[in-house]
VEXROFI-302815 format. One line per field, with one value per residue (C-alpha): residue number from 1; residue in one letter; x, z, y. Coordinates in steps of 0.25 Angstrom, whole numbers. Layout:
N
k: (NUM/...) .
r: (A/...) .
x: (X/...) .
z: (Z/...) .
y: (Y/...) .
# end
This chain:
731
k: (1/2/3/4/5/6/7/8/9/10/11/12/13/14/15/16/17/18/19/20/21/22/23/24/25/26/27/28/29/30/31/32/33/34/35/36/37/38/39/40/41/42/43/44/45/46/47/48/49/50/51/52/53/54/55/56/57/58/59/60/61/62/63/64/65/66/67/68/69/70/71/72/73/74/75/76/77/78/79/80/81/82/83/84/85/86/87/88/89/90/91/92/93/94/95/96/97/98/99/100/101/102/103/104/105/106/107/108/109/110/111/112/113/114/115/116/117/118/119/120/121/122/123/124/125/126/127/128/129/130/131/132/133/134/135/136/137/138/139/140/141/142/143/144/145/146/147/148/149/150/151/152/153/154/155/156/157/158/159/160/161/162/163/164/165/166/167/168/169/170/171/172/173/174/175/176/177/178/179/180/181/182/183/184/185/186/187/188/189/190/191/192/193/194/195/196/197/198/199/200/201/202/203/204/205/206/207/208/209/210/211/212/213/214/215/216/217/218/219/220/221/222/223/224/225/226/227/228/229/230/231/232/233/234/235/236/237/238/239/240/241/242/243/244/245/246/247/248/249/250/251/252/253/254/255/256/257/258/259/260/261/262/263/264/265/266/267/268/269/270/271/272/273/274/275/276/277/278/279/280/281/282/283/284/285/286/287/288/289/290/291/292/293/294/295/296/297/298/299/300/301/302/303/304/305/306/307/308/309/310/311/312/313/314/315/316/317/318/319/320/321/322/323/324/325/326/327/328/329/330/331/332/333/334/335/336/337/338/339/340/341/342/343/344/345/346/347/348/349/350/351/352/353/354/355/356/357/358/359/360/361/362/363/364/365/366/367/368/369/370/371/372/373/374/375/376/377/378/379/380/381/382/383/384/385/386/387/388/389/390/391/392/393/394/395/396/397/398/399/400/401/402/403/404/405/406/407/408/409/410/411/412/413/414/415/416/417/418/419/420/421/422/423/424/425/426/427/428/429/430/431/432/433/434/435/436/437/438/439/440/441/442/443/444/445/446/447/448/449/450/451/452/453/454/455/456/457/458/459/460/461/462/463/464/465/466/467/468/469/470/471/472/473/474/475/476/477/478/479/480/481/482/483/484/485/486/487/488/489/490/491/492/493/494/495/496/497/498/499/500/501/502/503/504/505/506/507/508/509/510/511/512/513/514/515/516/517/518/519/520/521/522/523/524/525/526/527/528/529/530/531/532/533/534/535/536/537/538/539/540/541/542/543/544/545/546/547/548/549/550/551/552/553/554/555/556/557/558/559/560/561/562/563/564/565/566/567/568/569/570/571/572/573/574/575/576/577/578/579/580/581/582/583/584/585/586/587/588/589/590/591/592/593/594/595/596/597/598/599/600/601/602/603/604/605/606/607/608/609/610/611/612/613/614/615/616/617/618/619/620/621/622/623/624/625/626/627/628/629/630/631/632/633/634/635/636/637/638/639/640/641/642/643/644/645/646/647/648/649/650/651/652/653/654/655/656/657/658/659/660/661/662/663/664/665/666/667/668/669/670/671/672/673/674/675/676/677/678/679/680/681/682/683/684/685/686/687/688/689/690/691/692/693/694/695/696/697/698/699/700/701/702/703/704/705/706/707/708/709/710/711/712/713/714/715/716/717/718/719/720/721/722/723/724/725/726/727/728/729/730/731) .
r: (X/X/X/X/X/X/X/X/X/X/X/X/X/X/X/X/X/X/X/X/X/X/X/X/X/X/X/X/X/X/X/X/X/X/X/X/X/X/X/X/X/X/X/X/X/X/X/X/X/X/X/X/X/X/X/X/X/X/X/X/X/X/X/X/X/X/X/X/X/X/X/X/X/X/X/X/X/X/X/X/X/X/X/X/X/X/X/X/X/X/X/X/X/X/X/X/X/X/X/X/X/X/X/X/X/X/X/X/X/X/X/X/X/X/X/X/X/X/X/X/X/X/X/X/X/X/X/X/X/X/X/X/X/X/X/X/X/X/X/X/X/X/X/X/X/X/X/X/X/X/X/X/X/X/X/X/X/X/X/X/X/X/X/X/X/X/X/X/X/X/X/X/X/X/X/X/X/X/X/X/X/X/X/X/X/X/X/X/X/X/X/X/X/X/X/X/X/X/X/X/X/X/X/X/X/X/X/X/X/X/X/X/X/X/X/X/X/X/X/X/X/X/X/X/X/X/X/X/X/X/X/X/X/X/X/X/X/X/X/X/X/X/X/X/X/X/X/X/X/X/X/X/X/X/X/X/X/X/X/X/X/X/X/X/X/X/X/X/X/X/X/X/X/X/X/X/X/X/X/X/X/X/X/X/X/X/X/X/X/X/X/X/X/X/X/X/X/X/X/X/X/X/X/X/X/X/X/X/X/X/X/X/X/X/X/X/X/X/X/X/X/X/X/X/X/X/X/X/X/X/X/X/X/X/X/X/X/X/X/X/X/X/X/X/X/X/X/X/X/X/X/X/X/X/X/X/X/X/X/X/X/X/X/X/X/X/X/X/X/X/X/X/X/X/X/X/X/X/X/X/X/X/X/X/X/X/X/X/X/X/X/X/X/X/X/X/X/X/X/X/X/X/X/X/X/X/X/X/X/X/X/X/X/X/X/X/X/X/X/X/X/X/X/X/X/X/X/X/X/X/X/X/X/X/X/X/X/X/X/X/X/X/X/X/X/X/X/X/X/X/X/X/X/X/X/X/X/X/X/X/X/X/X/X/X/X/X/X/X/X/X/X/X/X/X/X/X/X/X/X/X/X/X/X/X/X/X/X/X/X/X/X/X/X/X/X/X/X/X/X/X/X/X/X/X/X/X/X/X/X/X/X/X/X/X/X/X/X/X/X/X/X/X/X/X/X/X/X/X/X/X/X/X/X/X/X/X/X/X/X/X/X/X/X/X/X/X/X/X/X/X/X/X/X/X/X/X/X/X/X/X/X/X/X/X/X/X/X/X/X/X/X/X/X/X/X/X/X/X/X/X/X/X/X/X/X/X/X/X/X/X/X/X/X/X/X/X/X/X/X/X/X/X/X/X/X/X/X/X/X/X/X/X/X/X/X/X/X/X/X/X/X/X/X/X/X/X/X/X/X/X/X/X/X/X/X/X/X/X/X/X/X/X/X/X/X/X/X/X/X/X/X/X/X/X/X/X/X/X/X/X/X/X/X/X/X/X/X/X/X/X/X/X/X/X/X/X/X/X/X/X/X/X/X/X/X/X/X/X/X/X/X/X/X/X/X/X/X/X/X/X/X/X/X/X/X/X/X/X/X/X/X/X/X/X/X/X/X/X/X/X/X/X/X/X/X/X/X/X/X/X) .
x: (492/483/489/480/485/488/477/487/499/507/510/505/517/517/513/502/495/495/487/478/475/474/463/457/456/451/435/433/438/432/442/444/446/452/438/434/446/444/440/447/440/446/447/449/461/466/458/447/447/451/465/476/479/483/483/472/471/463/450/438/426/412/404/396/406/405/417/417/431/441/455/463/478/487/486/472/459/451/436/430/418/421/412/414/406/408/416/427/427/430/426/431/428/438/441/451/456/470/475/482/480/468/457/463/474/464/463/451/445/449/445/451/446/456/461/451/451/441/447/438/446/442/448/443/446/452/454/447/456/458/464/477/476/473/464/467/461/465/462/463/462/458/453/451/456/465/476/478/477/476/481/479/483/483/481/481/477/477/472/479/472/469/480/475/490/489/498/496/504/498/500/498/496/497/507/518/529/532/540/535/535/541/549/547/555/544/537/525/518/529/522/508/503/490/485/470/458/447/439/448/452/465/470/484/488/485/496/505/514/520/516/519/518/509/504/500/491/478/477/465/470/462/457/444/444/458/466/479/486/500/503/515/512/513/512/525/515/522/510/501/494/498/514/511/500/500/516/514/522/518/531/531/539/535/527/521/507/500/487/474/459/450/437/427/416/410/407/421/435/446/458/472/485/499/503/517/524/520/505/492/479/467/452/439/431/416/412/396/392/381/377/375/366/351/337/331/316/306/294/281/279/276/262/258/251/238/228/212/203/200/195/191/192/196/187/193/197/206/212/215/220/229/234/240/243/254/258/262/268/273/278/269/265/256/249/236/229/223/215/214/209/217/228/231/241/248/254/264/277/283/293/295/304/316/313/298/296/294/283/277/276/270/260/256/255/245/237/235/230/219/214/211/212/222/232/244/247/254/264/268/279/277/284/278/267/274/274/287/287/276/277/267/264/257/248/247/263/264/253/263/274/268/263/278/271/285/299/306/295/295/288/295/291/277/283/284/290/289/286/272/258/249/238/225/211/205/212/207/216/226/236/243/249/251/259/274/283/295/308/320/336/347/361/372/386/400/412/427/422/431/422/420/424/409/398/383/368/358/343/328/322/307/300/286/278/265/260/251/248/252/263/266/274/277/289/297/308/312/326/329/344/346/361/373/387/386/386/402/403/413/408/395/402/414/425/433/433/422/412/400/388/386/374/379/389/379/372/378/370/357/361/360/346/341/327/328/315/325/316/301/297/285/287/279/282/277/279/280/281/284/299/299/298/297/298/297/300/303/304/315/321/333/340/347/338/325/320/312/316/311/316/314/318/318/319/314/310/318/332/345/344/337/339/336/335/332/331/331/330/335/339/347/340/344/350/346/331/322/315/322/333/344/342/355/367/378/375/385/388/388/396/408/406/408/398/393/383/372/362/351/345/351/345/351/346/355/352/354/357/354/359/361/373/370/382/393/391/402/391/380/370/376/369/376/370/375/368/374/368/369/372/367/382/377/389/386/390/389/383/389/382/388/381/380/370/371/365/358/353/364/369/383/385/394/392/402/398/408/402/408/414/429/436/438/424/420/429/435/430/431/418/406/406/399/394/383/377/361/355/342/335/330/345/344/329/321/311/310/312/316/320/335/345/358/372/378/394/400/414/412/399/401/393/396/389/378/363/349/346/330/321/316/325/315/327/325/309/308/318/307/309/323/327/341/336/326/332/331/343/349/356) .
z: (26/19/13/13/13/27/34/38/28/32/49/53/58/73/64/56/70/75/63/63/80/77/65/74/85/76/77/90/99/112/123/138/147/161/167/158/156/147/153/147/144/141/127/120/114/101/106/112/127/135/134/128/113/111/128/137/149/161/158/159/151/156/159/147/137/123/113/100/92/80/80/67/64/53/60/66/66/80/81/96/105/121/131/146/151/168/172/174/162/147/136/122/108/98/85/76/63/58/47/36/41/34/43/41/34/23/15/7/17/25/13/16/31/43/53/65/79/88/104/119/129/142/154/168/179/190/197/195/195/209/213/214/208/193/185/182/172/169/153/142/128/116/127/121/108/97/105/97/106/117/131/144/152/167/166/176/171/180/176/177/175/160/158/160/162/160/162/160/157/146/142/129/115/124/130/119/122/134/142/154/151/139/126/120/107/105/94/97/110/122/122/122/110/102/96/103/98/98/108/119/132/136/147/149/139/149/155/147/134/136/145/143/151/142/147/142/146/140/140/139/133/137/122/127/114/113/123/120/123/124/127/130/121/126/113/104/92/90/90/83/73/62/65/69/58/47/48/48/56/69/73/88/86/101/112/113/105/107/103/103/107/101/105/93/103/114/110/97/102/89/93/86/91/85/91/89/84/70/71/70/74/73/81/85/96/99/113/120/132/133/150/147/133/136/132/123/120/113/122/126/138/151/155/166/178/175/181/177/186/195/188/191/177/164/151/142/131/143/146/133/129/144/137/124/133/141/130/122/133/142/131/136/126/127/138/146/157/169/180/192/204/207/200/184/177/164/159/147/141/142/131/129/143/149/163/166/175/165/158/170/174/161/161/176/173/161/171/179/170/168/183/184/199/203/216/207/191/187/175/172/162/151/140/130/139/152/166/168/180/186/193/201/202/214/208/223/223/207/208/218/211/197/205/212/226/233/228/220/214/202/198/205/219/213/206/212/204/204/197/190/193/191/182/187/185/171/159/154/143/133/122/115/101/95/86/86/75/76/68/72/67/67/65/65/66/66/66/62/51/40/30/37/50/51/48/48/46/48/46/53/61/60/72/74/85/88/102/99/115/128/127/112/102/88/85/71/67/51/48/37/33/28/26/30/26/30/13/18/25/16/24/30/39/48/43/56/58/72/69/77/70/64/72/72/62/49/53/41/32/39/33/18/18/18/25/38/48/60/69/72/83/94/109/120/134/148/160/168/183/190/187/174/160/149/132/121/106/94/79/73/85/79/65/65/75/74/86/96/114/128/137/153/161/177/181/193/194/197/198/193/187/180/173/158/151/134/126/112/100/88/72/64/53/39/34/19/24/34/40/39/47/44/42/40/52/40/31/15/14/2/5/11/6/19/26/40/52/59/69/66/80/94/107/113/127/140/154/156/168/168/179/182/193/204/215/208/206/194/187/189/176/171/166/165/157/156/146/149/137/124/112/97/93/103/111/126/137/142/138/146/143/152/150/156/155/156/161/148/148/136/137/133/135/131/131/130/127/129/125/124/111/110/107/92/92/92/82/83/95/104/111/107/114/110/114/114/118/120/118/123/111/119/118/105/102/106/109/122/123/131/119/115/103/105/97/99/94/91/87/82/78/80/84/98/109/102/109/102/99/105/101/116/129/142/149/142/141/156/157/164/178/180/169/161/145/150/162/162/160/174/172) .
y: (134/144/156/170/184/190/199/207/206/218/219/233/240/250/260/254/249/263/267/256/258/274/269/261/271/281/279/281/295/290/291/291/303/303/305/293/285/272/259/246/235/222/216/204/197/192/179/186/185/196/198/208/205/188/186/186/194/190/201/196/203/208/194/192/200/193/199/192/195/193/193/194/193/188/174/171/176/175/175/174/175/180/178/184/171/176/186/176/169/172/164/164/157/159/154/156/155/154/161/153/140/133/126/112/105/101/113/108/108/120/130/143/142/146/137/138/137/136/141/143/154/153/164/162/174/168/182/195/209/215/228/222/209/207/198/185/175/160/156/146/149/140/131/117/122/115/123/134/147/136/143/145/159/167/181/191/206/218/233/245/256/257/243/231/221/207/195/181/167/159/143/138/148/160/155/151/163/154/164/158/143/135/136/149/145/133/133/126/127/122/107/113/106/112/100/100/94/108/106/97/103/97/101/97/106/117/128/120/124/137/148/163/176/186/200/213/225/230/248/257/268/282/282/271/263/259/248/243/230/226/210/200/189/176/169/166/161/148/140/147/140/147/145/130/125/136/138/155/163/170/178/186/198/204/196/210/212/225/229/239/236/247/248/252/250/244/232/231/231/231/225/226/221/219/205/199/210/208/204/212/207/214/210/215/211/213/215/212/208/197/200/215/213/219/217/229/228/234/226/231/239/233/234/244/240/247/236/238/237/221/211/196/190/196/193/182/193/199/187/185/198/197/185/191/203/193/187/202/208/198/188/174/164/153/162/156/164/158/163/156/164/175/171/174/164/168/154/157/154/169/170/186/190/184/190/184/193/203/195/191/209/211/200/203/218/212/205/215/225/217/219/205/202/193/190/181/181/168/166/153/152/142/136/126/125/120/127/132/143/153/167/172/186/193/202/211/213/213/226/233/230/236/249/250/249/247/250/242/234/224/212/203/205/198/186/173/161/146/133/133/128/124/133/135/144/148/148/163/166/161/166/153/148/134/138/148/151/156/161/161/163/150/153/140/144/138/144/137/127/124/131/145/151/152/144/148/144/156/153/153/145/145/138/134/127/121/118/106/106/111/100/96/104/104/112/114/122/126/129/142/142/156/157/147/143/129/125/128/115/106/95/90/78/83/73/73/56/57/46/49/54/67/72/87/88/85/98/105/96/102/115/111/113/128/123/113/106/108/104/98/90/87/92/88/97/94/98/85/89/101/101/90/95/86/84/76/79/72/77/84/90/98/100/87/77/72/61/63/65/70/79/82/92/93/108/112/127/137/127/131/115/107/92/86/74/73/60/60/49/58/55/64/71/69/82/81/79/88/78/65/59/50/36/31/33/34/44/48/63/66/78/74/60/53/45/51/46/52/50/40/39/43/46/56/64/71/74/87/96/112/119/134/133/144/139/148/162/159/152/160/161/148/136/120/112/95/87/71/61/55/66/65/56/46/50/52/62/77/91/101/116/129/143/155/167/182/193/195/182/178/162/158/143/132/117/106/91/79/65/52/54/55/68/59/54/69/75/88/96/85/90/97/110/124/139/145/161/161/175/180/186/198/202/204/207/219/209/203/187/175/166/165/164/156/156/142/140/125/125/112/105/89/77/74/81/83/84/86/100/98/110/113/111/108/116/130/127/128/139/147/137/144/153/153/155/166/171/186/195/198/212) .
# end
C-alpha cells in the first residue's frame, strides 16, 4: 500500500463548511424574486449521473446534455464524461482512481500511479413524472466492470415546488447498508462477490447481494446559484476498495450526507458535500449541450436575383468565370458545365454546405444572373468523380420563389431530387485540380495506463492527392509528432500471457520515430451500375498494414439501408523501418526482452450492413452498423456499431466486437469495445463545411477484434444518396 500525505488532513468541522459555502457563494449576488423565483436544474452526483450526492435520482437531463466532471475526497478521485444519449437514457463513462493503493501488486511496475478503474452507468426512464405520479428510472452502475461501484437501482423522484424527493432501493455497492435485504454487520458484500474480469457482463450477479432503501431531497433555494441536498445513504463502506484491498479505514458516523451545489455559471456547477459524517468531498462539473450547438459564420453573401437581360449562349470567358463563381460561393470542386438545350447541368462534388440546398440556391441565383435562358438547372453531386445524386431545379417556379411571388416561398418548392443521369449536351466550361494538399491535426489518447492517468500523441497530418484519371488515385499521408508521453511506456509488449499476435498492441513502437509514411497507396473508384459502387487499393493503407483489397457497396438511393462487402490481403509494417514489413512471424524485443509475433500475411474482409432504423420513434436519427468477418488476429466473428445523431449534426457512437477468441485468448477486457463523438467542423469554425473531426476512446487497446483501418469507406463517399455524415442540422 502506498503511503502519501492526506489531501485533506484536518476534517473540516460545521463551522469550517459554513465558511467555506459562504466563500463560495460570495462571487456571485444574483438571486430570485417572487415575480422571478429560481428554477432548479438537476445536477450530477458524486459519480456523475444525475442524482443527489453518492445516489442516483431518477432525472433525466436535456437530450443531448454533455457534463464532464471530477470528484475528489480523501479516498477516491472520479473523472467522467455524461452523455443524455435520448431523453430516456443516461450514459456515463467513469474512471477512477484509488488513493493509496498502487495500480498493481507489482510496485516496479506500478511507479507511483493510482489504482484505476474503469466503470459504464447506464439509467433508462421507464416512466415520466405526471401530476400525481413521479418519475421513475431503472439503472446499473459500473455495468461490466471488475465490480467496484457495481450496482443496480429503482428510483422514483417526485417535485415539490422548489424540492425535488427521491426514493429508490439499490443492490450491490449502493446497496451494502442492507436495511432492506441481508446482513448488515457483513463485511464483504452479502455473497455478492466483486471478482469480475473488466469488461464481462455477468448477469447472475444482478439484484443480488444486499439491497438497501436510500433517499433524499434536492432544494433550490430563492438565492438561483445555490441548491442543497440531503440523502439517506444506502452504502455502509464495507466493501470499498480501500477497506478491502488497501486495508484503510472508511468509517460511517451518520447515514446522512449533506451537501451544496453552486453554480458559477451556466455551463460550471461546484459541488461540496460532507458524506459519512467525517468526510469531505469537493467536485466540479462542466455542463454543454451537444443538440443545441450552432453554426456561426463569417460566409459570403448570397447573391441577389438581379438577372441581365436573355440570352442564348454565354461566351467561353463567362462560362468560365460562372464556373469559379460556383465553386467560391457555392463551395463545388471538380465543377464542369454543360449545356444541353434548355437545361444547364453543374456536375461537382459540393464540399462547403451541410444543407445542399443552400449550395444549390446560390449556384442557381449564379446562373441566372447571367440571363442565359433556360427551363431546368441540374446539379449532380459528385465525389471522386462518381454520380452520386441530382436535383433538378425549375427555373419558372425557382424565378417566383426569388421575387417572393406567393407567401411563404423558398427554394424548395423548385427542387426535385433523384438518382442521377446521364449527362448530355456541350461541355462549356470547367474548374478542376489534379493535385490537393491538405493539413490537418491528430491527437491519440488513452487514459488509465500504468504509467500516467493519460497518455497522448499530438501531431500533423499532411495529406496530398493526385487524380491520375477520372477513376485512379494516388494518395499519401505524412505523419509530424510534435509532442507525446508515450517514451513513458515501460513496456512495448503487454505481458498478460494471450498468445495471438500483436496487430494493435505494438502501436507504441510506431511512436519512436518523430517522422512516419502513414499511409500511400493507388485507388481505383467506379461506379458499376446504378446502385453498385466499387474499389480497389493496395499500398500502405494505414500506420500498421500495407496489402492491397477491394470493396463494393450496394446502396440504392434515397434507402434507410444499404450492404458491403471488403477483402483484403495485408502484412504488418515493420516499426523500425518506414517502408518495410515484417518478414519474420516471431520477432526479439529488445526492450522488454521477450520474443513476440505479428502479422506476416492475413486476409481479412467483413460483410457489412448500414441500416438507419425508421420503425421506432425511440430510435429516430440512429444508425446500426454489423460488420460479420475475419479480423487482423485471424480470429473470426462480429462488429457491432450503434450511433446516434443530434440536432446539430454531432455523432456519439459505440461499437462492441465478440470473435472467437476466449475471454483468455483475448486477455484483459474480454472484448474489444469503444466510444467515439464525431463533430461537424462548422461547429467549431467560422467557416462553413461538410467535413468532420472525431474523438474516439478505447479503455483498452488489444489485439482481437481488430479490422483494417482503409483510408476511404464507399459507405461515407456515397453519403449524398441518403445523408447521415452531411445531413443538415434539423433545429
Amino acid at each position: 500500500m502506498k503511503k502519501k500525505p492526506s489531501l485533506y488532513q484536518h476534517r473540516p468541522t460545521v463551522s469550517a463548511l459554513a465558511a467555506m459555502i459562504s466563500l463560495a457563494l460570495a462571487p456571485s449576488t444574483s438571486s430570485a424574486d417572487e415575480y422571478s423565483p429560481a428554477s432548479l436544474t438537476h445536477s450530477a452526483s458524486d459519480f456523475g449521473t444525475i442524482g443527489l450526492i453518492q445516489m442516483p435520482s431518477a432525472r433525466m437531463g436535456d437530450e443531448g446534455a454533455l457534463n464532464l466532471g471530477v470528484t475528489n475526497n480523501d479516498d477516491y478521485i472520479h473523472y467522467n464524461v455524461s452523455l443524455q444519449l435520448f431523453p430516456w437514457l443516461e450514459t456515463n463513462i467513469r474512471y477512477t482512481q484509488v488513493h493509496d493503493v498502487l495500480y498493481s501488486n507489482s510496485e516496479s511496475f506500478s511507479g507511483d500511479t493510482d489504482y484505476t478503474d474503469k466503470s459504464i452507468d447506464v439509467k433508462l426512464r421507464v416512466w415520466q413524472e405526471s401530476y400525481y405520479l413521479p418519475e421513475v428510472s431503472l439503472g446499473f452502475q459500473d455495468l461490466g466492470g471488475t465490480g467496484l461501484f457495481d450496482s443496480e437501482f429503482i428510483a422514483a423522484s417526485k417535485r415539490v415546488g422548489p424540492f425535488d424527493f427521491t426514493l429508490g432501493v439499490a443492490w450491490g455497492y449502493l446497496g451494502n447498508r442492507g436495511n432492506l435485504l441481508g446482513d448488515k454487520a457483513d463485511s464483504t458484500d452479502c455473497g455478492r462477490g466483486s471478482d469480475n474480469q473488466w469488461g464481462t457482463f455477468s448477469v447472475s450477479r444482478m439484484f443480488t447481494g444486499c439491497a438497501a432503501v436510500y433517499g433524499g431531497v434536492e432544494y433550490q433555494t430563492p438565492y438561483a446559484p445555490l441548491r442543497l441536498k440531503l440523502e439517506y445513504d444506502g452504502n455502509n463502506y464495507k466493501s470499498d476498495f480501500p477497506v478491502t484491498q488497501g486495508k484503510a479505514s472508511m468509517p460511517v458516523s451518520t447515514p446522512w450526507n449533506i451537501g451544496m451545489v453552486y453554480a458559477l455559471s451556466e455551463w460550471a456547477d461546484l459541488r461540496l458535500s460532507y458524506e459519512r459524517g467525517n468526510t469531505f468531498t469537493a467536485g466540479l462539473t462542466m455542463s454543454t449541450n451537444v443538440a443545441q450547438l450552432k453554426q456561426v459564420w463569417l460566409d459570403e453573401d448570397k447573391p441577389e436575383y438581379q438577372p441581365k437581360a436573355d440570352t442564348d449562349d454565354l461566351t467561353p470567358e463567362e462560362w468560365q468565370a460562372l464556373t469559379h463563381q460556383i465553386k467560391s460561393v457555392a463551395g463545388y470542386e471538380q465543377v464542369h458545365l454543360y449545356k444541353d438545350g434548355d437545361t444547364i447541368t453543374v456536375q461537382g462534388n459540393q464540399t462547403k454546405y451541410r444543407n445542399t440546398r443552400e449550395a444549390e440556391e446560390r449556384a442557381s441565383l449564379l446562373i441566372a444572373n447571367t440571363g442565359i435562358k433556360a427551363n431546368t438547372y441540374r446539379f449532380v453531386q459528385t465525389t471522386r468523380n462518381l454520380p452520386m445524386s441530382e436535383s433538378r431545379i425549375n427555373t419558372y417556379a425557382f424565378k417566383r420563389v426569388e421575387t417572393r411571388d406567393y407567401p411563404n416561398a423558398k427554394f424548395s418548392d423548385a427542387r426535385s431530387v433523384g438518382n442521377p443521369v446521364g449527362i448530355g449536351g456541350e461541355e462549356k466550361a470547367s474548374s478542376t485540380k489534379d493535385w490537393t494538399f491538405g493539413l490537418s491535426p491528430k491527437l491519440d489518447q488513452s487514459f488509465g495506463g500504468s504509467e500516467d492517468f493519460y497518455m497522448y500523441a499530438i501531431g500533423v497530418m499532411a495529406n496530398a492527392s493526385y487524380q491520375l484519371s477520372d477513376h485512379w488515385l494516388v494518395s499519401g499521408s505524412l505523419y509530424g509528432d510534435i509532442e507525446n508521453n508515450y517514451d513513458q511506456f515501460k513496456y512495448t509488449v503487454p505481458p498478460d500471457g494471450t498468445t495471438i499476435k500483436r496487430v494493435r498492441t505494438l502501436n507504441r513502437k510506431y511512436y519512436e520515430d518523430r517522422l512516419r509514411i502513414d499511409s500511400l497507396q493507388v485507388n481505383y473508384f467506379d461506379k458499376l451500375s446504378t446502385n453498385i459502387y466499387g474499389q480497389a487499393y493496395a499500398g500502405y493503407l494505414e500506420t500498421m498494414f500495407a496489402g492491397v483489397g477491394t470493396e463494393f457497396l450496394y446502396r440504392p438511393y434515397n434507402r434507410n439501408w444499404a450492404l458491403g462487402v471488403d477483402m483484403n490481403y495485408v502484412k504488418q509494417r515493420d516499426a523500425d523501418t518506414y517502408l518495410g514489413v515484417y518478414k519474420d512471424e516471431t520477432n526479439y524485443d529488445n526492450q522488454t526482452g521477450r520474443y513476440y509475433q505479428v502479422q506476416t500475411g492475413v486476409a481479412t474482409g467483413h460483410a457489412t450492413l448500414y441500416w438507419q432504423p425508421k420503425f421506432w420513434s425511440l430510435l429516430d436519427n440512429t444508425m446500426v452498423k454489423i460488420s460479420a468477418g475475419r479480423f487482423l488476429a485471424e480470429d473470426i466473428g462480429v462488429n457491432v456499431d450503434f450511433s446516434k445523431q443530434f440536432d446539430s449534426g454531432v455523432i456519439a457512437g459505440v461499437f462492441a466486437t465478440k470473435t472467437d477468441l476466449s475471454a483468455a485468448e483475448f486477455g484483459e477486457g474480454s472484448f474489444n469495445k469503444g466510444f467515439y463523438i464525431s463533430i461537424p467542423l462548422d461547429l467549431m469554425t467560422v467557416k462553413p463545411s461538410n467535413s468532420r473531426a472525431a474523438i474516439s476512446w478505447l479503455p483498452l487497446q488489444r489485439d482481437g477484434g481488430q479490422m483494417l483501418g482503409r483510408k476511404y469507406s464507399l459507405y461515407s463517399m456515397t453519403d449524398a444518396r441518403s445523408p447521415w455524415f452531411t445531413r443538415p442540422p434539423q433545429y
